[in-house]
N, C-alpha and C positions, 0 to 999 in steps of 0.2 A: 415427542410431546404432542398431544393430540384436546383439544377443548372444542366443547359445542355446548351454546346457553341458547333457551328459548329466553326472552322478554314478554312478558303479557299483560295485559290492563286494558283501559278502556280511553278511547282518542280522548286528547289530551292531555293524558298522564305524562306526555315527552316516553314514550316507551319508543319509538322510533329516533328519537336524537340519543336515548343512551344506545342503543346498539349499533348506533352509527360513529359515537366514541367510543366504542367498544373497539370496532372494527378497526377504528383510525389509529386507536395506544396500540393494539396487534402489528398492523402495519410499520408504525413507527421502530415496534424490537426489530422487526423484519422479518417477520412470520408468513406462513399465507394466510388468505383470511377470504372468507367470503361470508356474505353479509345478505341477509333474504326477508323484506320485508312483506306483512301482511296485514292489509285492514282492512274492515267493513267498511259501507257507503257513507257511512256516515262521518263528520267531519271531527265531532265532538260526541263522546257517550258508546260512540259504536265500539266496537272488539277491535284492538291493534295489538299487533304481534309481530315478532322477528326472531330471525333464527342467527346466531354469530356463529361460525367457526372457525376456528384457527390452530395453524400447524405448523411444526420446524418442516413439515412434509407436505407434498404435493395434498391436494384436498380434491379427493373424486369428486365429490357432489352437495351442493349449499344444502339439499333434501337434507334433515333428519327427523329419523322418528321416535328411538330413544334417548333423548338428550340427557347428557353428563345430570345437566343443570338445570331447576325450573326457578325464574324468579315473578314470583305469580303477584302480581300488582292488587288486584281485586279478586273477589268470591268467585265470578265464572271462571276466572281463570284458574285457581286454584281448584275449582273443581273437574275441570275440564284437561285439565295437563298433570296433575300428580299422578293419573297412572300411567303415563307417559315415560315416566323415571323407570329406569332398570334400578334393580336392588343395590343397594349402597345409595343412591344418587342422591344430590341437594336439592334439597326445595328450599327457598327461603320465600317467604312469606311476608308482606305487608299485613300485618295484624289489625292495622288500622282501618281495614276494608274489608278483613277475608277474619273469617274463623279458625282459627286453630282447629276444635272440635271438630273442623268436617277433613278434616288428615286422616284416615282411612288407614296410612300402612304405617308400619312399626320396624318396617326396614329399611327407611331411607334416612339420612340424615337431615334434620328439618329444621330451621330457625325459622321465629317468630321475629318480624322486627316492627317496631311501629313506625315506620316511614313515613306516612302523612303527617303523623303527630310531631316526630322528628323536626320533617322541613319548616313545619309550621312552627314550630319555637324558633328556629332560625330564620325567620324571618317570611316565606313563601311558600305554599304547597307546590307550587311547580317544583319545588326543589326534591321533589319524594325521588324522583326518578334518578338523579345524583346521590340521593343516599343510597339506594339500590346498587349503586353500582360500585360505590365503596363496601358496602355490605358485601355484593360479591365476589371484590378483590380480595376483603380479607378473609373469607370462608372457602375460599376456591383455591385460594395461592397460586389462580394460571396468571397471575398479573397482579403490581401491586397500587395502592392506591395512589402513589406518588407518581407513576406511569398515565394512569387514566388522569388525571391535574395537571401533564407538560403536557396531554392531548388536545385538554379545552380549545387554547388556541387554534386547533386547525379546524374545528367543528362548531364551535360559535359565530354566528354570526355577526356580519359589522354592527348593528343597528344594537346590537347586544355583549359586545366586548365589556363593559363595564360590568357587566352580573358577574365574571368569572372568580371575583376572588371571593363571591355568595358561594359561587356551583365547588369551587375547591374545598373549602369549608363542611360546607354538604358530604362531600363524598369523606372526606377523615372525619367525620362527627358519623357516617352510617359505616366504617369499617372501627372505628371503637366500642360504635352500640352491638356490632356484631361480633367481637371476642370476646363479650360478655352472654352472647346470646344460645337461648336453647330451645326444643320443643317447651 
């Protein structure tokens, strides 16, 4: 079993704390996993991005260029990473920020999810980034949502343990908006 997901959006999206639970439910099955974060100068607004991978197998190198998985937070990134995908590959899509119309291929598998809009009825837009990642547990099947929710604890912060039963929420509210979801 072999999984690589790019993360991408714009600082402050939490695009760096989900691939950092991402990393930690991996760890926790007891997978390998290496974890590659990337951001702009910027603290807020600028481009952030991470690459997860993980393995029942040894994992040559955090590097990828074709990833399995894109989950493209906003427009640049959905512009900038769906050709990135090899044929078959996911893209799911925060609709709430990116256009569907600018999805280019007709051979990847693509969800539309409205994540912002999502989080925001439950309560926070910080929460988009937890729906994203139930969205990709249950479209991906390398993990399940109830995995990425026994991981909160070990990636939450003290100062922030009380949000966790928001962020659990979040993430089963964006893997049921995703078994309904399509291009």
């Amino acid at each position: 079993m072999y999984y690589d997901v790019f993360i991408s959006g714009f600082g402050g999206q939490g695009i760096l704390l989900a691939g950092q639970l991402l990393a930690e439910t991996a760890m926790e099955k007891g997978l390998e996993v290496t974890f590659f974060p990337s951001y702009g100068v910027e603290m807020r607004g600028g481009t952030a991005r991470c690459t997860v991978v993980f393995s029942d197998e040894e994992i040559g190198s955090p590097i990828v260029d074709n990833p399995m998985c894109v989950i493209a937070m906003n427009q640049p990134s959905l512009l900038r990473f769906q050709e990135s995908l090899p044929p078959e590959g996911l893209l799911i899509v925060n609709d709430s920020l990116a256009k569907m119309e600018d999805v280019k291929r007709n051979d990847l598998d693509v969800h539309g999810i409205s994540m912002s809009e999502l989080a925001i009825e439950l309560g926070n837009v910080r929460l988009t980034n937890m729906v994203a990642l139930g969205a990709y547990a249950e479209l991906s099947g390398a993990i399940t949502p109830g995995e990425i929710t026994s991981s909160l604890e070990s990636v939450i912060s003290a100062r922030n343990k009380s949000l966790i039963p928001l962020n659990e929420k979040a993430i089963m509210a964006g893997a049921e908006v995703a078994r309904n979801s399509s291009r």
